[in-house]
C-alpha positions in Angstrom: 199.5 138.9 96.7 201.9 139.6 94.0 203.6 143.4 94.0 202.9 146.1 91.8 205.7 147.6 89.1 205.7 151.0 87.8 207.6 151.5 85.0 209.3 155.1 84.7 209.6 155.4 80.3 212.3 157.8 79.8 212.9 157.9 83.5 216.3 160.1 83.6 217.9 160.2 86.7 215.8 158.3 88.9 214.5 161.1 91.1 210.7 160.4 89.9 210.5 157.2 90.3 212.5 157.4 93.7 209.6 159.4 94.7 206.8 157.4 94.0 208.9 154.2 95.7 209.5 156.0 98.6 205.6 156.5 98.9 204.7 153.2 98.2 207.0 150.7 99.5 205.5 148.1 98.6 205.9 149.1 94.9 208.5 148.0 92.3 209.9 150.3 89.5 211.2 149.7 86.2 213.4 152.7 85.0 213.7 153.0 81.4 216.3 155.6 79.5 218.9 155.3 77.0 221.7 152.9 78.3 224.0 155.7 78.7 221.4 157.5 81.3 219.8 154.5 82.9 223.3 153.5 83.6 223.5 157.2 86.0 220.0 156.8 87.3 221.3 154.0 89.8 223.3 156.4 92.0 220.1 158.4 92.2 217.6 155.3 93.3 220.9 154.2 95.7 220.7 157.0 97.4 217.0 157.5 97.6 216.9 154.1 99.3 215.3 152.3 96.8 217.4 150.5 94.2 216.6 147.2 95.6 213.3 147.6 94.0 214.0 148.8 90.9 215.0 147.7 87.7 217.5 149.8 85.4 216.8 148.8 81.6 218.6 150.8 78.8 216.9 151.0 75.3 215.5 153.2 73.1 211.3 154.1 73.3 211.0 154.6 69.7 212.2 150.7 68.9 210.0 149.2 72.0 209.3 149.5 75.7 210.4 146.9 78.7 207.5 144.7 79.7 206.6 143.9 83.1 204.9 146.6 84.4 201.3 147.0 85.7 201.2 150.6 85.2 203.2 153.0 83.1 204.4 156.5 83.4 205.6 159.4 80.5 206.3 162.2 82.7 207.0 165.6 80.3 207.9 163.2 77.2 205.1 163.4 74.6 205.5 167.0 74.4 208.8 166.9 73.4 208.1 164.7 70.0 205.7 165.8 66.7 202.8 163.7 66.2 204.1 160.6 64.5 207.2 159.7 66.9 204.5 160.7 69.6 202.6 158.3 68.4 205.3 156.0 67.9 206.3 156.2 71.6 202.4 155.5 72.5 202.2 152.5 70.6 205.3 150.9 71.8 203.7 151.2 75.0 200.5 149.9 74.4 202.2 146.6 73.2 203.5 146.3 76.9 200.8 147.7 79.0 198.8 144.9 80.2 194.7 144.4 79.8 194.2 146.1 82.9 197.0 148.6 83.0 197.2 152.1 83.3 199.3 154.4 81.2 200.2 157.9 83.1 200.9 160.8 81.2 202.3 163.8 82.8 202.0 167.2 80.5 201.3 170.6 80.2 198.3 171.1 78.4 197.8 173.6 75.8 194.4 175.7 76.6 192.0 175.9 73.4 192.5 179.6 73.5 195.4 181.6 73.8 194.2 184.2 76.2 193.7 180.9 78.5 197.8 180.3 79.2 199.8 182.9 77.4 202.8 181.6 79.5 202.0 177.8 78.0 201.6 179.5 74.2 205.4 180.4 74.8 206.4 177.4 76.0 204.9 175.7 72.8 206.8 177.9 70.6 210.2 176.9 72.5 209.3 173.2 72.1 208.6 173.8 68.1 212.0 175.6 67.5 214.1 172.9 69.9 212.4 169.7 69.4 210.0 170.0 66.7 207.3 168.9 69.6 204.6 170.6 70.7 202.1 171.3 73.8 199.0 169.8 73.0 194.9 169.8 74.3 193.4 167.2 75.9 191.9 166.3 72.7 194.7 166.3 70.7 196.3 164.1 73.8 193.4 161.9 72.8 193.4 161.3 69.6 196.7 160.2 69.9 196.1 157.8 72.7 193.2 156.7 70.3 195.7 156.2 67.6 197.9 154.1 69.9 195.2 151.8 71.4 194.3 153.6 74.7 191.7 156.1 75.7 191.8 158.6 77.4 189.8 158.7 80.6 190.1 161.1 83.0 192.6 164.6 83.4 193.1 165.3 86.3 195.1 168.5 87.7 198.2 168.3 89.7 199.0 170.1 92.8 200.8 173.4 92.8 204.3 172.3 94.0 207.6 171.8 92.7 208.7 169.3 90.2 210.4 165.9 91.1 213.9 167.2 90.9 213.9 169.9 93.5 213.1 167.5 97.0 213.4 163.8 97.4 209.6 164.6 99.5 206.7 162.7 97.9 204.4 165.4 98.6 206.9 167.3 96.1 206.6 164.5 93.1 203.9 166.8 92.0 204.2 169.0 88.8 202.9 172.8 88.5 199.5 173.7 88.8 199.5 173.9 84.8 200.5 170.4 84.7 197.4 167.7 84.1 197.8 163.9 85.3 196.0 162.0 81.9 195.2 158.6 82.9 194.8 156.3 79.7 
């Protein structure tokens, strides 16, 4: 039986993807970043014990996305971009993500009403001044998963534990309980 492959887009450092390796051994990764950052992720996934399964690939996620992966993770990415490089970033995906693939997306959502997550509202207002991104609903997460070829179909909430980059434990890969797993 042929191995699975993850592929970490805009993995960083390694320390997600180390996570989820280290969990499921029998797993491979694919770590995607700019060349400059995939480059430092390898120290990360040495460390961690599991380079030998991973792939570093250095590129950029607005002009495409490494193939060879069965299922895909954004972890806090979309958020970061307005609507069309969102989009942009989706559909580069999609054109790698195979028939029966799964694309992860890991995100705050926004609530539909203000009173909902005032601490969320906030954090939307940073991302707007830094990045130009925004938090978004889960049906504004699936209209642009529509847009790019996928649909949405389940959200799922995460556990209430630290991120990925404060233990090397896989029972701390999750995000904060405001954080939603959207499969697509």
């Amino acid at each position: 039986m042929r191995s699975l492959t993850q592929g970490d887009v805009s993995g960083g450092n390694g320390a997600f993807l180390s996570l989820i390796l280290q969990a499921y051994p029998a797993l491979h990764g694919i770590l995607f970043d700019l060349p400059h950052i995939a480059a430092l992720a390898g120290s990360t996934l040495a460390e961690e014990g599991v380079a030998d399964r991973c792939l570093l690939v250095g590129g950029d996620f607005f002009e495409g996305v490494p193939g060879g992966g069965d299922v895909y993770v954004l972890s806090v990415v979309v958020h970061d971009w307005d609507d069309q490089r969102a989009r942009c970033i989706l559909g580069n995906c999609r054109q790698v993500v195979p028939p029966d693939g799964k694309l992860l997306i890991v995100e705050t959502l926004m609530p539909e009403r203000v009173e909902q997550a005032p601490s969320v509202i906030l954090n939307d207002l940073v991302m707007l001044a830094h990045t130009g991104g925004k938090q978004r609903t889960e049906a504004e997460h699936g209209q642009l998963l529509a847009y790019a070829g996928f649909s949405l179909t389940r959200n799922l909430p995460a556990a209430d534990t630290a991120g990925p980059s404060c233990s090397s434990q896989p029972e701390r890969a999750r995000a904060s309980a405001s954080r939603r797993r959207i499969f697509a």
